[in-house]
Backbone bond lengths (Angstrom), bond angles and torsions (degrees), N, CA, C in turn:
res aa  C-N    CA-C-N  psi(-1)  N-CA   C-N-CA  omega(-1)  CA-C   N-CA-C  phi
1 X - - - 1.451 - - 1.528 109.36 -
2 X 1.536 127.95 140.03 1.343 148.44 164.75 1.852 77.45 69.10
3 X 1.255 124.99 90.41 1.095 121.09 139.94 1.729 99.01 -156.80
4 X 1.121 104.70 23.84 1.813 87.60 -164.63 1.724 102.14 -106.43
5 X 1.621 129.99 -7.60 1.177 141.07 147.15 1.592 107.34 -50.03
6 X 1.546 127.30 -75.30 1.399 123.23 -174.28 1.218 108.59 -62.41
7 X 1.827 147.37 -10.68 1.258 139.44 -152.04 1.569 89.83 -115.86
8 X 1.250 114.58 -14.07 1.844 118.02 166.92 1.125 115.56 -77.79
9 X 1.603 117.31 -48.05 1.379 111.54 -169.73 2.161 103.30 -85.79
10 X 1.265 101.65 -31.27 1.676 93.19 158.95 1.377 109.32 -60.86
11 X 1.206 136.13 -39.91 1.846 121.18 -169.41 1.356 115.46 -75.60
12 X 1.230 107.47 -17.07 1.969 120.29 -162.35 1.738 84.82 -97.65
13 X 1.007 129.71 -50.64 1.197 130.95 167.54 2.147 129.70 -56.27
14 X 1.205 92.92 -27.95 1.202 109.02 148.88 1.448 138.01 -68.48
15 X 1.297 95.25 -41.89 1.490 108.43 -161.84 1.689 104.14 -145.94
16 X 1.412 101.77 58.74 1.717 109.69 -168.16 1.182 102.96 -51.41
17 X 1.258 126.77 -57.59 2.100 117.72 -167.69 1.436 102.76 -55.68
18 X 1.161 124.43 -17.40 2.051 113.48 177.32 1.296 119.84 -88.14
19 X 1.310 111.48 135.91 1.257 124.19 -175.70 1.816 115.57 -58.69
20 X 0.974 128.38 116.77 1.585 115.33 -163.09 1.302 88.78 -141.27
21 X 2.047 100.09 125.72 1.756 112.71 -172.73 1.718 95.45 -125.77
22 X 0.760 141.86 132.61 1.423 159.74 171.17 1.353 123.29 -107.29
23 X 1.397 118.89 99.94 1.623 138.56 -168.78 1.806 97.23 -106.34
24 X 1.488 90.11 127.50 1.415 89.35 -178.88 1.782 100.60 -156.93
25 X 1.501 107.83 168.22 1.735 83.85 -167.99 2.037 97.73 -111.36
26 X 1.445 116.05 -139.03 1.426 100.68 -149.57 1.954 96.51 -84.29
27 X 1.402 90.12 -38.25 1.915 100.53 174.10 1.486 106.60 -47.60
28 X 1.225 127.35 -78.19 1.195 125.10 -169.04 1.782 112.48 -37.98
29 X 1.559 97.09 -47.78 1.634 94.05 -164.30 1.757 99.68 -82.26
30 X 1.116 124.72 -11.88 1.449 116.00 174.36 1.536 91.40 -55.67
31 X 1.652 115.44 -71.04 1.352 122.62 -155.38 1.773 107.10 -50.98
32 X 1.411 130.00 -32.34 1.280 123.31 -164.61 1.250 105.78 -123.63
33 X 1.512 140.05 13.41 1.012 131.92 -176.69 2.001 124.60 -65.91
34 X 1.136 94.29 -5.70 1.490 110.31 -173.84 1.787 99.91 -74.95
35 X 1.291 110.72 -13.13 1.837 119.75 -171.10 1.681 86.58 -73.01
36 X 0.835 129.32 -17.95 1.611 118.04 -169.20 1.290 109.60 -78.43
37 X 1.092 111.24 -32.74 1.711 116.22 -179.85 1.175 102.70 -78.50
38 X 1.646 145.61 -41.74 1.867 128.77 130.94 1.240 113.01 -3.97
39 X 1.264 85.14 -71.85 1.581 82.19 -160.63 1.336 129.46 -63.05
40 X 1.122 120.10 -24.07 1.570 141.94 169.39 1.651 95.49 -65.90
41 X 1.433 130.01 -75.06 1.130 123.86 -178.03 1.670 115.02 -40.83
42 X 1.090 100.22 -64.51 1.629 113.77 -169.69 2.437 101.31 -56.50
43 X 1.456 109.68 -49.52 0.713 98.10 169.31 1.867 108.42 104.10
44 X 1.117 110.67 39.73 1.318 111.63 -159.16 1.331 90.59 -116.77
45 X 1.552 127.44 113.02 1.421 131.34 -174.20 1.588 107.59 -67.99
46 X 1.585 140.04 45.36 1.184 138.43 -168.93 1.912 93.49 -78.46
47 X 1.444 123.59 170.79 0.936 129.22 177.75 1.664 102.60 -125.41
48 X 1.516 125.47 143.66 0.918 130.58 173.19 1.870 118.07 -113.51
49 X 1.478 121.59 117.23 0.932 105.41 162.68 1.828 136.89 -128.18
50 X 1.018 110.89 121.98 1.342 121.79 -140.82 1.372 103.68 -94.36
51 X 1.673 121.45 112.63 1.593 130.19 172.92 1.456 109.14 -103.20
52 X 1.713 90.23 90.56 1.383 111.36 156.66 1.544 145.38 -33.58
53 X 1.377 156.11 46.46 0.946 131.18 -111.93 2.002 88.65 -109.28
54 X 1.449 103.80 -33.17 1.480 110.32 168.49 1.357 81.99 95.07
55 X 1.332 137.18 54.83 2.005 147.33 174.44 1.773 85.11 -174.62
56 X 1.490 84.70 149.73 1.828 103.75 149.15 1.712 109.83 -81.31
57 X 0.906 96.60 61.85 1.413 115.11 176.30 1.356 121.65 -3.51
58 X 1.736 124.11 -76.32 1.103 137.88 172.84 1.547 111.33 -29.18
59 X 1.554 103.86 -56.92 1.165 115.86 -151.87 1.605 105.54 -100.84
60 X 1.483 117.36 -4.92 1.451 130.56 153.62 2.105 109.58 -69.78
61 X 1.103 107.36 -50.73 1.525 118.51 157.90 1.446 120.93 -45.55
62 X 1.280 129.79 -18.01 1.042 129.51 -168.55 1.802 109.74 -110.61
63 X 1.522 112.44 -28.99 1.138 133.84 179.85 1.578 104.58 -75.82
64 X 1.725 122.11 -43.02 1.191 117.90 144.93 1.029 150.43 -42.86
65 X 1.283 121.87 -57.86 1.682 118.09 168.05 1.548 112.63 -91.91
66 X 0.942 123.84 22.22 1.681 112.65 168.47 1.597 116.17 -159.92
67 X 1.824 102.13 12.47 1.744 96.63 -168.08 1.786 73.12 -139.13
68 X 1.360 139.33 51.40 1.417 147.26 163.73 1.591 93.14 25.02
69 X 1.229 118.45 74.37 1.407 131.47 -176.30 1.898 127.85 16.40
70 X 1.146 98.29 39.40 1.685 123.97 -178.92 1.360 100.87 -83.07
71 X 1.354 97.03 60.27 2.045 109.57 166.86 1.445 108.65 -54.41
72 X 1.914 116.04 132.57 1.015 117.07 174.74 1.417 113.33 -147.64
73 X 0.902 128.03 98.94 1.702 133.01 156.93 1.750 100.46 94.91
74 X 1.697 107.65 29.22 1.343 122.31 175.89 1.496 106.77 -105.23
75 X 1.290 132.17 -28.92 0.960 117.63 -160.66 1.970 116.03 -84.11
76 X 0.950 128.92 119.78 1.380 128.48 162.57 1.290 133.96 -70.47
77 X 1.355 140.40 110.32 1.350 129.95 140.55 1.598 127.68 15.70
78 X 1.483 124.45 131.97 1.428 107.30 165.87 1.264 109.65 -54.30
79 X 1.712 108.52 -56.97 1.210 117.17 -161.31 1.419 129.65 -90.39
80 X 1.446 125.58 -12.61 1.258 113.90 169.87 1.862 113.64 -108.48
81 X 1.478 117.27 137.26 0.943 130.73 -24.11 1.662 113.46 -67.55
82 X 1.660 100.75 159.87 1.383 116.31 158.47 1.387 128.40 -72.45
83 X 1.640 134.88 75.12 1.367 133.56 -155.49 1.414 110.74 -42.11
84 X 1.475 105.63 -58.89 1.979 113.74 174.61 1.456 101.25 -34.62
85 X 1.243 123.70 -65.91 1.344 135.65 -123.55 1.861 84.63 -89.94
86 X 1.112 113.75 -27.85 1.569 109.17 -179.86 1.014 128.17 -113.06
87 X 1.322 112.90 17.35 1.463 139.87 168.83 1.595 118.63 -87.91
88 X 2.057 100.12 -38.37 1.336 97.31 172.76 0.752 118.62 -95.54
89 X 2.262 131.87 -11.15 1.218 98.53 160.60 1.557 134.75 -78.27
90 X 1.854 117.04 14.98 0.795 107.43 157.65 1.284 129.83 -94.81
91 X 1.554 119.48 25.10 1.710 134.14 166.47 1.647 104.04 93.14
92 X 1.548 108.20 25.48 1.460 99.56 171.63 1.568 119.81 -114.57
93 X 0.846 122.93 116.63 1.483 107.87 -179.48 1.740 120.17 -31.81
94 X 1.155 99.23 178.00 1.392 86.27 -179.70 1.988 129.04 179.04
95 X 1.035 151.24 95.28 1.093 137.83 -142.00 1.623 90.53 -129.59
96 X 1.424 122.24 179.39 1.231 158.55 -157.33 2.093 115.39 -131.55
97 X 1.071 104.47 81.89 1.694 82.09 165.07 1.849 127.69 -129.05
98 X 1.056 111.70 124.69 1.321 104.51 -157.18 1.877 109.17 -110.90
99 X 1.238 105.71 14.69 1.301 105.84 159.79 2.019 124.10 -134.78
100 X 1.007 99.50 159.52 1.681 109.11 -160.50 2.006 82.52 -65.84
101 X 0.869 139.18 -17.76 1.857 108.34 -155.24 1.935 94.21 -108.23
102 X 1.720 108.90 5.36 1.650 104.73 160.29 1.195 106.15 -120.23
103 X 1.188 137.63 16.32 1.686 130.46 174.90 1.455 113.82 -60.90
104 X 1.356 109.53 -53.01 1.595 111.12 179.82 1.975 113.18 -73.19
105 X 0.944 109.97 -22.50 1.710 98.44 166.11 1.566 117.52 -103.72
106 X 1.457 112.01 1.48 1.574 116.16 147.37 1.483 109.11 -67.02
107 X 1.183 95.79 -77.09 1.938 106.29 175.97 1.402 109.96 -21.75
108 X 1.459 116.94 -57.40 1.204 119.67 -177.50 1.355 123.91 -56.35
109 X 1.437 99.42 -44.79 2.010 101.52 167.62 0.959 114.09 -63.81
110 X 1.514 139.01 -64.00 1.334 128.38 162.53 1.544 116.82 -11.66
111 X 1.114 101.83 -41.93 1.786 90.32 -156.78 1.611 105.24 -106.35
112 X 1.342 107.46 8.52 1.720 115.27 -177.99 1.743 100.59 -103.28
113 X 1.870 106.73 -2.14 1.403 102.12 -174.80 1.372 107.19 -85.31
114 X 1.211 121.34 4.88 1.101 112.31 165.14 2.001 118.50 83.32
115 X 1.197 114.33 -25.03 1.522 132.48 -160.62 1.748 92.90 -132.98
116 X 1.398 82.94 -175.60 1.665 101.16 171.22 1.424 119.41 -73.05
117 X 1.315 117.09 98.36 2.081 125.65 -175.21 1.494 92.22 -101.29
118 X 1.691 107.93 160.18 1.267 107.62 -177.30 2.174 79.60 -143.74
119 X 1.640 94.85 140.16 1.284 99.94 -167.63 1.694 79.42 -120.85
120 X 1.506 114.22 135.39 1.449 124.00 -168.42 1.787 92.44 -114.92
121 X 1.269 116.09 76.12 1.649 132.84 -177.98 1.669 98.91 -75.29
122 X 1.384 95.08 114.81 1.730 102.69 172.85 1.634 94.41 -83.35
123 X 1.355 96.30 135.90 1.538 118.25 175.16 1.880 108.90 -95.54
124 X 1.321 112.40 -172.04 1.428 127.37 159.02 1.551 112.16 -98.20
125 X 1.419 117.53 122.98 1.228 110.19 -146.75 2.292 109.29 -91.19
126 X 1.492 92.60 19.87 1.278 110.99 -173.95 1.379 107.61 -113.09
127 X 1.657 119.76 -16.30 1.283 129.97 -157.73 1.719 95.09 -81.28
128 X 1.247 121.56 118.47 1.397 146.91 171.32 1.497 122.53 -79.97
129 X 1.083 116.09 149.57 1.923 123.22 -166.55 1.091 86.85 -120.86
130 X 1.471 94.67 130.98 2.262 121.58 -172.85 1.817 71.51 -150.22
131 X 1.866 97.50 146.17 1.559 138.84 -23.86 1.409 112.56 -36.99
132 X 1.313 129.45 134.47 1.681 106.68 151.76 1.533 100.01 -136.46
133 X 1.653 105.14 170.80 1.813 105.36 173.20 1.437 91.19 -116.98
134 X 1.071 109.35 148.63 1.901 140.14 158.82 1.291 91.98 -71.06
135 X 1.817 87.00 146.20 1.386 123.47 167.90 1.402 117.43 -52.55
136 X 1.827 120.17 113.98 1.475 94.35 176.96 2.125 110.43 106.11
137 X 1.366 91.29 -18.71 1.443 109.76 -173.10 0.933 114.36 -85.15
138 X 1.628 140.81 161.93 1.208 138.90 162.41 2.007 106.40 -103.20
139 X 1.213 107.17 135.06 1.485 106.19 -177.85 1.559 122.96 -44.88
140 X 1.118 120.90 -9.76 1.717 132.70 168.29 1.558 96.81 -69.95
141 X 1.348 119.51 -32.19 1.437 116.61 -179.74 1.455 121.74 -94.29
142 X 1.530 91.37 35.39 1.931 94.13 166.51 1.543 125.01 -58.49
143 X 1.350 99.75 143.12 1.549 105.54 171.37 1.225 113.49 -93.29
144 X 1.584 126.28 113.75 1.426 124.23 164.60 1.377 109.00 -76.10
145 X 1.045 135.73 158.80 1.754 167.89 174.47 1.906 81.37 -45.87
146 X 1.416 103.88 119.43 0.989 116.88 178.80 1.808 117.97 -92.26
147 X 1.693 89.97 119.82 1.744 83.05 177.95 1.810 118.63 -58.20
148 X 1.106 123.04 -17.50 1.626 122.58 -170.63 1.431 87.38 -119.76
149 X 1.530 110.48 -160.08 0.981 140.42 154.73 1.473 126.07 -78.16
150 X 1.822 108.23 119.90 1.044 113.85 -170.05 1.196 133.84 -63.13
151 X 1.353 116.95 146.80 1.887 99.57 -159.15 1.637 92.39 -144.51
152 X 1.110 98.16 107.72 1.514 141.49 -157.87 1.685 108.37 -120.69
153 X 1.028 161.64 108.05 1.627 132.44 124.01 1.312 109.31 -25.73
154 X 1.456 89.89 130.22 1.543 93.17 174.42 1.713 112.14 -99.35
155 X 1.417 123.06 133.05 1.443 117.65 172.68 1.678 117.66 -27.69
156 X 0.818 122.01 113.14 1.784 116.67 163.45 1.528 124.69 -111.15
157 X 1.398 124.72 167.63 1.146 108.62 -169.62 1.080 121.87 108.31
């Protein structure tokens, strides 16, 4: 977690002629968003695209299936932070799209800017990240994306 901003602008920098897009959700990019101003300096045309969910997602997912949905200190604001709005003052372009029928001609601007763009993609704020392992688990005990409803004990207590 919060490394997939600096591991873009290291790969694009590695490997400048490749196209390098970096999806990350609102936690991660709080923690690394300062790499953009790198990247602007340094100059490494990487693309950023950012799935908003407006939760620390992961760790909102985790409060769900095993903490009987006892959300705590996950939930975010629409409005603070403004991803666009703090993207360009770190010198990146930057837009907002929160429905599926402008994603692909957002995407597309982003990636006609030539530099580091950051596309601030509103998600579904229930939509969950599979593979994952449980607390306590060994990685053989991954959870794939469950066809039903997950049926878990939930921690109590």
């Amino acid at each position: 977690m919060a490394t997939e901003l600096p591991a873009a602008v290291g790969a694009k920098a590695a490997r400048p002629d490749a196209t390098v897009v970096c999806v990350d959700g609102d936690g991660c990019f709080q923690m690394t968003c300062q790499e953009l101003a790198t990247s602007a300096l340094e100059r490494p045309a990487d693309r950023g695209r950012d799935r908003q969910q407006r939760w620390l997602g992961m760790v909102r997912q985790w409060q769900e299936l095993f903490y009987a949905e006892r959300f705590a200190q996950t939930h975010l604001t629409k409005q603070v932070p403004d991803y666009a709005l703090l993207a360009e003052a770190l010198v990146a372009p930057a837009s907002m799209v929160d429905n599926e029928d402008d994603l692909e001609s957002t995407l597309r601007a982003a990636f006609d800017a030539g530099r580091t763009a950051v596309v601030d993609a509103r998600v579904d704020p229930d939509e969950n990240c599979y593979p994952m392992v449980p607390a306590g688990a060994a990685s053989v005990d991954v959870l794939e994306m469950p066809d039903e409803e997950f049926e878990h004990e939930p921690i109590t207590g």
